[in-house]
TORBAMAR-148183 format. One record per residue: residue number from 0; residue in one letter; y, x, z of N, C-alpha, C, CB in turn. Coordinates in nm, 2 decimals. Atoms other than C-alpha are relative to their C-alpha. Glycine has a CB too. Layout:
// TORBAMAR-148183
+-----+-----+--------+--------+--------+--------+--------+--------+--------+--------+--------+--------+--------+--------+
!   n ! res !    npy !    npx !    npz !   capy !   capx !   capz !    cpy !    cpx !    cpz !   cbpy !   cbpx !   cbpz !
+-----+-----+--------+--------+--------+--------+--------+--------+--------+--------+--------+--------+--------+--------+
! NUM !   A !      Y !      X !      Z !      Y !      X !      Z !      Y !      X !      Z !      Y !      X !      Z !
...
+-----+-----+--------+--------+--------+--------+--------+--------+--------+--------+--------+--------+--------+--------+
//
This chain:
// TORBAMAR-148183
+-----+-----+--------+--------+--------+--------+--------+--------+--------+--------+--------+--------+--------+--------+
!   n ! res !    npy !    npx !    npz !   capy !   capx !   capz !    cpy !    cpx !    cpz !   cbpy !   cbpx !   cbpz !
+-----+-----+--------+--------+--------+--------+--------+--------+--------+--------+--------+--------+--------+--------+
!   0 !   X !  -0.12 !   0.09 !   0.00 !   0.00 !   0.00 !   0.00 !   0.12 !   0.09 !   0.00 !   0.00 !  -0.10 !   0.12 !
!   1 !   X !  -0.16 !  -0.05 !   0.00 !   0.39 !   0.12 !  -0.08 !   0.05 !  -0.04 !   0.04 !   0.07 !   0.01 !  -0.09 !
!   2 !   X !  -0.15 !   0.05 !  -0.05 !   0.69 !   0.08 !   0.04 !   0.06 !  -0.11 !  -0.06 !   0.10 !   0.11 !  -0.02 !
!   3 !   X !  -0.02 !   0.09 !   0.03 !   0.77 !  -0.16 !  -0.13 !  -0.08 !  -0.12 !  -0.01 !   0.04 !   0.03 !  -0.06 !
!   4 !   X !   0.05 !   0.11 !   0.03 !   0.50 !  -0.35 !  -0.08 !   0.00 !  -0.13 !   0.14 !  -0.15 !   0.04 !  -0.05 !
!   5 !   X !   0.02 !   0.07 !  -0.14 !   0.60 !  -0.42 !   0.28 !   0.10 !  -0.08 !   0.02 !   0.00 !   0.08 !   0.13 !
!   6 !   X !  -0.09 !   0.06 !  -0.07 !   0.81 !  -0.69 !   0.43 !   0.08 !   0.05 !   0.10 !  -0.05 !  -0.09 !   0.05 !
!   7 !   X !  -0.07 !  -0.07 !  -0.13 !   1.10 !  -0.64 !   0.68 !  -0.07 !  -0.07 !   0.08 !   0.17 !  -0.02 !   0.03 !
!   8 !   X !   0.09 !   0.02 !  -0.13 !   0.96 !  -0.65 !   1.03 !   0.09 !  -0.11 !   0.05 !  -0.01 !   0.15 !   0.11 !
!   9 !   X !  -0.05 !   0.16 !  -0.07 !   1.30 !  -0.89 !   1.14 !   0.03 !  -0.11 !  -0.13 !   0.18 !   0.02 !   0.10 !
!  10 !   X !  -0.04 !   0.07 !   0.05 !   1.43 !  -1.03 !   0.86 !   0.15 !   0.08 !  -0.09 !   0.01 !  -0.11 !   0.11 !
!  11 !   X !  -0.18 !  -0.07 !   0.09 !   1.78 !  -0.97 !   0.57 !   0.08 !  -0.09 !   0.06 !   0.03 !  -0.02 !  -0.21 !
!  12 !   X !  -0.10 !   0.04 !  -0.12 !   2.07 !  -1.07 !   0.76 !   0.05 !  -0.11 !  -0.15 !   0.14 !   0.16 !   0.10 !
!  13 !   X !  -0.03 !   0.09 !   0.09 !   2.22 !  -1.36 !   0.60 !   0.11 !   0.01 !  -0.02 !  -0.03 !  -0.12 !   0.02 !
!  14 !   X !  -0.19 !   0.02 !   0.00 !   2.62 !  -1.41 !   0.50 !   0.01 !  -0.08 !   0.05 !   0.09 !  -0.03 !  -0.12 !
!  15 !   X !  -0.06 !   0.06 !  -0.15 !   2.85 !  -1.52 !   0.76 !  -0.09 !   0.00 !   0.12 !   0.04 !  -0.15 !  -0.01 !
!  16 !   X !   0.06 !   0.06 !  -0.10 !   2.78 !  -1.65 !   1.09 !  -0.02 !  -0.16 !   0.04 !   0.06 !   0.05 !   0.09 !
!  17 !   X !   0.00 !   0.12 !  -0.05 !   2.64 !  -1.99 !   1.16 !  -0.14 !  -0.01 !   0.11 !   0.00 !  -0.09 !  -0.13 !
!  18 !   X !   0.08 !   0.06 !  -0.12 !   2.47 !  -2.18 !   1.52 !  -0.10 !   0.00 !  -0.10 !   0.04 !  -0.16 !   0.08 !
!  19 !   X !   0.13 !   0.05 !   0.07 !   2.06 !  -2.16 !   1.43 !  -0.03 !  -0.08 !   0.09 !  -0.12 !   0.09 !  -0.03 !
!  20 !   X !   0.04 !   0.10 !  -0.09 !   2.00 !  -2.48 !   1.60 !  -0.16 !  -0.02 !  -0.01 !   0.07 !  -0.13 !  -0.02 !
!  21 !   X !   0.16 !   0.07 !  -0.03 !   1.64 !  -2.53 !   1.52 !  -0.10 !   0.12 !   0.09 !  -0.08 !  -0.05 !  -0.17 !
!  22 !   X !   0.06 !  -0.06 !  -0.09 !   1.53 !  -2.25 !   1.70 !   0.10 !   0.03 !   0.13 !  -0.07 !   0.11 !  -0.06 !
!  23 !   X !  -0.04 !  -0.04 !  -0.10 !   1.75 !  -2.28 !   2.00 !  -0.03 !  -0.01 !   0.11 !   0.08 !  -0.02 !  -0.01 !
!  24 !   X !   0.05 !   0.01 !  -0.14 !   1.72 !  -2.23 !   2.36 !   0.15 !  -0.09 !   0.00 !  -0.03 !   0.18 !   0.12 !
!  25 !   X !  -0.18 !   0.03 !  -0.13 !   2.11 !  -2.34 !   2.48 !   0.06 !  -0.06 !  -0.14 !   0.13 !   0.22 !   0.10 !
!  26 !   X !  -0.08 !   0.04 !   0.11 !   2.32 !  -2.37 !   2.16 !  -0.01 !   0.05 !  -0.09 !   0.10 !   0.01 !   0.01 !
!  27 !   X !   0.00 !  -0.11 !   0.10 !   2.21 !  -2.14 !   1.94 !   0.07 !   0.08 !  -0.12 !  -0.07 !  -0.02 !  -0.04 !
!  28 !   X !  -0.12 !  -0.13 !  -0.01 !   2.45 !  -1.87 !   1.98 !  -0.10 !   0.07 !  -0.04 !   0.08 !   0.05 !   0.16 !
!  29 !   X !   0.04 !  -0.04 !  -0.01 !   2.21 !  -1.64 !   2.01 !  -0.11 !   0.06 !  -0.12 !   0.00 !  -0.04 !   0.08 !
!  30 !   X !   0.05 !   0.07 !   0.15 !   1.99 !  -1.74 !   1.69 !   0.07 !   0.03 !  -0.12 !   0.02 !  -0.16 !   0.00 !
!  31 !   X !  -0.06 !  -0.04 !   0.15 !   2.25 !  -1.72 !   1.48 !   0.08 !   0.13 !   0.00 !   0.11 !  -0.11 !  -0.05 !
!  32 !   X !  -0.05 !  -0.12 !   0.04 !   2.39 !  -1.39 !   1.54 !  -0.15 !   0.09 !  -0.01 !   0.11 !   0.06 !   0.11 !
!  33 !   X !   0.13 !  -0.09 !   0.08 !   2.01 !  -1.27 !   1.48 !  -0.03 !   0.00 !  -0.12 !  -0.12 !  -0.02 !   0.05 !
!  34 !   X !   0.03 !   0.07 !   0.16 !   2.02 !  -1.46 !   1.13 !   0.09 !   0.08 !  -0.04 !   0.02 !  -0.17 !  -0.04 !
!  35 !   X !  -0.09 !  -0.02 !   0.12 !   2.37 !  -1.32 !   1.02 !  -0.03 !   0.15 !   0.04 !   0.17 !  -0.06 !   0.00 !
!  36 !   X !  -0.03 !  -0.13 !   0.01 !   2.29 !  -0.96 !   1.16 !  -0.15 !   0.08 !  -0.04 !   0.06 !   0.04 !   0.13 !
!  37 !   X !   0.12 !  -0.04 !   0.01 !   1.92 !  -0.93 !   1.11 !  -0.08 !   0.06 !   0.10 !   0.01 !   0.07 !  -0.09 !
!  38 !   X !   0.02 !  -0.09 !  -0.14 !   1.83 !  -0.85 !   1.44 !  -0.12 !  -0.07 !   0.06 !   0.14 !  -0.01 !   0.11 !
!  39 !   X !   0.08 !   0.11 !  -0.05 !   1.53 !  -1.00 !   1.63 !   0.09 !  -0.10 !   0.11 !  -0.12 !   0.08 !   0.08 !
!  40 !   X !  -0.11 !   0.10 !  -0.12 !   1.67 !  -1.30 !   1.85 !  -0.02 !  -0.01 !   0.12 !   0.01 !  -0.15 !  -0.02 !
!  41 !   X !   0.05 !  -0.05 !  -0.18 !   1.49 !  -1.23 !   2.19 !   0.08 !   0.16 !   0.02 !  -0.22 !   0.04 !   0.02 !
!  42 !   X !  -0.11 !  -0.15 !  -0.01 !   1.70 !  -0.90 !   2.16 !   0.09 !  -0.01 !   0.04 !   0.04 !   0.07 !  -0.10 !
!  43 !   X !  -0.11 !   0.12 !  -0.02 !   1.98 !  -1.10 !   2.14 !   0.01 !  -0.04 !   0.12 !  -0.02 !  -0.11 !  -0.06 !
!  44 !   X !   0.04 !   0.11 !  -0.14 !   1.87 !  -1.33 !   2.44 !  -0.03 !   0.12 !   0.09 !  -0.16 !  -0.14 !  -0.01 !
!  45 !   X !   0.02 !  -0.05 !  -0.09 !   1.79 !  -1.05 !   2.64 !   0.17 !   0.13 !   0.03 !  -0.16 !   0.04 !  -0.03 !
!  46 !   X !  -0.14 !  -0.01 !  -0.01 !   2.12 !  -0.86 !   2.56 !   0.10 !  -0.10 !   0.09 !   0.04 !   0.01 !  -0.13 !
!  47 !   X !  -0.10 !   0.09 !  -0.04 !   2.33 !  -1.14 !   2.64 !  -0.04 !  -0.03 !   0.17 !   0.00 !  -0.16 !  -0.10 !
!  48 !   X !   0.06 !   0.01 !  -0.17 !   2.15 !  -1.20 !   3.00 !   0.07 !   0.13 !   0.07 !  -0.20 !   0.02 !   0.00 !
!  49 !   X !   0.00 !  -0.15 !  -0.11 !   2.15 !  -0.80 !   3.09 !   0.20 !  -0.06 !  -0.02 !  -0.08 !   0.24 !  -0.11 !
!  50 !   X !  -0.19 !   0.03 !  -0.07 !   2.58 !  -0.89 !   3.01 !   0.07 !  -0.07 !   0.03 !   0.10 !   0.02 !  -0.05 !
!  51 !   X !  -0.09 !   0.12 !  -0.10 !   2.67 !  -1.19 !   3.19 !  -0.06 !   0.13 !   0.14 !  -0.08 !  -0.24 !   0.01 !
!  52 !   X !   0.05 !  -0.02 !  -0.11 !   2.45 !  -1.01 !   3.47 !   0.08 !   0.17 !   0.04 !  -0.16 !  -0.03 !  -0.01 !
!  53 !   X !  -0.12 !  -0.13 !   0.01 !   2.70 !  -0.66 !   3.45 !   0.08 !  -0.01 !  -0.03 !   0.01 !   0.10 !  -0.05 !
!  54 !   X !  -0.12 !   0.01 !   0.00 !   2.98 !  -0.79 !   3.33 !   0.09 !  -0.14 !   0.15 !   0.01 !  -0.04 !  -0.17 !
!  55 !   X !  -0.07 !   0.12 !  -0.14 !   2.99 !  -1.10 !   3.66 !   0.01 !  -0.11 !  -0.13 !   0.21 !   0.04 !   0.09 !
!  56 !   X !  -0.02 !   0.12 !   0.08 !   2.95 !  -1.37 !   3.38 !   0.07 !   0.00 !  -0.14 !   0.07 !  -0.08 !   0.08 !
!  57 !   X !  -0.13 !  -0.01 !   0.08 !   3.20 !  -1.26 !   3.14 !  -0.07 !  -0.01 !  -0.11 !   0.10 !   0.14 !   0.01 !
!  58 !   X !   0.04 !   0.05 !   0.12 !   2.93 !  -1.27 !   2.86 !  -0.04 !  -0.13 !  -0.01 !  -0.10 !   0.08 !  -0.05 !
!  59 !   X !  -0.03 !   0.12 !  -0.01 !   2.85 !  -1.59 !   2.98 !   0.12 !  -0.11 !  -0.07 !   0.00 !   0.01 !   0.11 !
!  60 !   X !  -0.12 !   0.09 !   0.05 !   3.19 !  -1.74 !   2.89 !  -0.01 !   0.06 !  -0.18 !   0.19 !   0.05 !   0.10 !
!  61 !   X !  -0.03 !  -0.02 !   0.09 !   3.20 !  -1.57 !   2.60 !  -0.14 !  -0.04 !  -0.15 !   0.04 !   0.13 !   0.04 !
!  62 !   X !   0.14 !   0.03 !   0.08 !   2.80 !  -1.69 !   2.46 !   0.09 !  -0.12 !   0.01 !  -0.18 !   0.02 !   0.07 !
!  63 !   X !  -0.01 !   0.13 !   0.01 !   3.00 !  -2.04 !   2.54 !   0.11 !  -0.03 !  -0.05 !  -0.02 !  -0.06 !   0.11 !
!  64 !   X !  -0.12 !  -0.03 !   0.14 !   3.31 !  -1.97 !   2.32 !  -0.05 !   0.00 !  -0.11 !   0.07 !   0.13 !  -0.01 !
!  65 !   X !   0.07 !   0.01 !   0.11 !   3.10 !  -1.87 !   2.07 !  -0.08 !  -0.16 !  -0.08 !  -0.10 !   0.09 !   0.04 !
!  66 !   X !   0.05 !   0.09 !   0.02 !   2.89 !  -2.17 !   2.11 !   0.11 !  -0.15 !  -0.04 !  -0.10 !  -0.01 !   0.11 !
!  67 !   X !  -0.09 !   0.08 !  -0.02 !   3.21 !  -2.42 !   2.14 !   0.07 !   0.00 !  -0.16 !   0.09 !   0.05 !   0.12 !
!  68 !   X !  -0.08 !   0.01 !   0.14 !   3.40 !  -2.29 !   1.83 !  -0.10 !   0.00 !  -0.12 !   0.10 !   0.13 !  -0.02 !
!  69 !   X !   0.11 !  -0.04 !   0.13 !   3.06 !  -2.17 !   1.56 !   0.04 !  -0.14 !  -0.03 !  -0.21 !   0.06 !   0.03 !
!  70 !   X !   0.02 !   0.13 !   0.05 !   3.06 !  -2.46 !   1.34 !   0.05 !  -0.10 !   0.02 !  -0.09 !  -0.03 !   0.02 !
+-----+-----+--------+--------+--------+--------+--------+--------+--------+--------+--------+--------+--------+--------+
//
């Protein structure tokens, strides 16, 4: 098998950013910056956790900004 015969392991990041609601936990914040950047989305979800939990919440507000204005 070649290199080119393999698939990406996450995914091709899509254009823009839009909420992935159908796979969301909360709002899917989270979801959709794994779709527009190509990133796994538990990566994501576990990022955003570790920085509400060191920043005192501050990613908190800011996963719910995201979620408020996306879309």
């Amino acid at each position: 098998m070649n290199n080119l015969d393999r698939k990406p392991a996450v995914g091709v990041p899509n254009q823009g950013f839009r909420l992935d609601r159908s796979g969301a936990k909360i709002w899917g914040v989270c979801g959709g910056i794994a779709n527009s950047t190509g990133i796994d989305p538990m990566l994501v979800r576990i990022g955003f956790v570790i920085g509400a939990l060191i920043s005192v919440g501050t990613a908190a507000i800011i996963y719910a900004a995201i979620g408020l204005i996306a879309d």
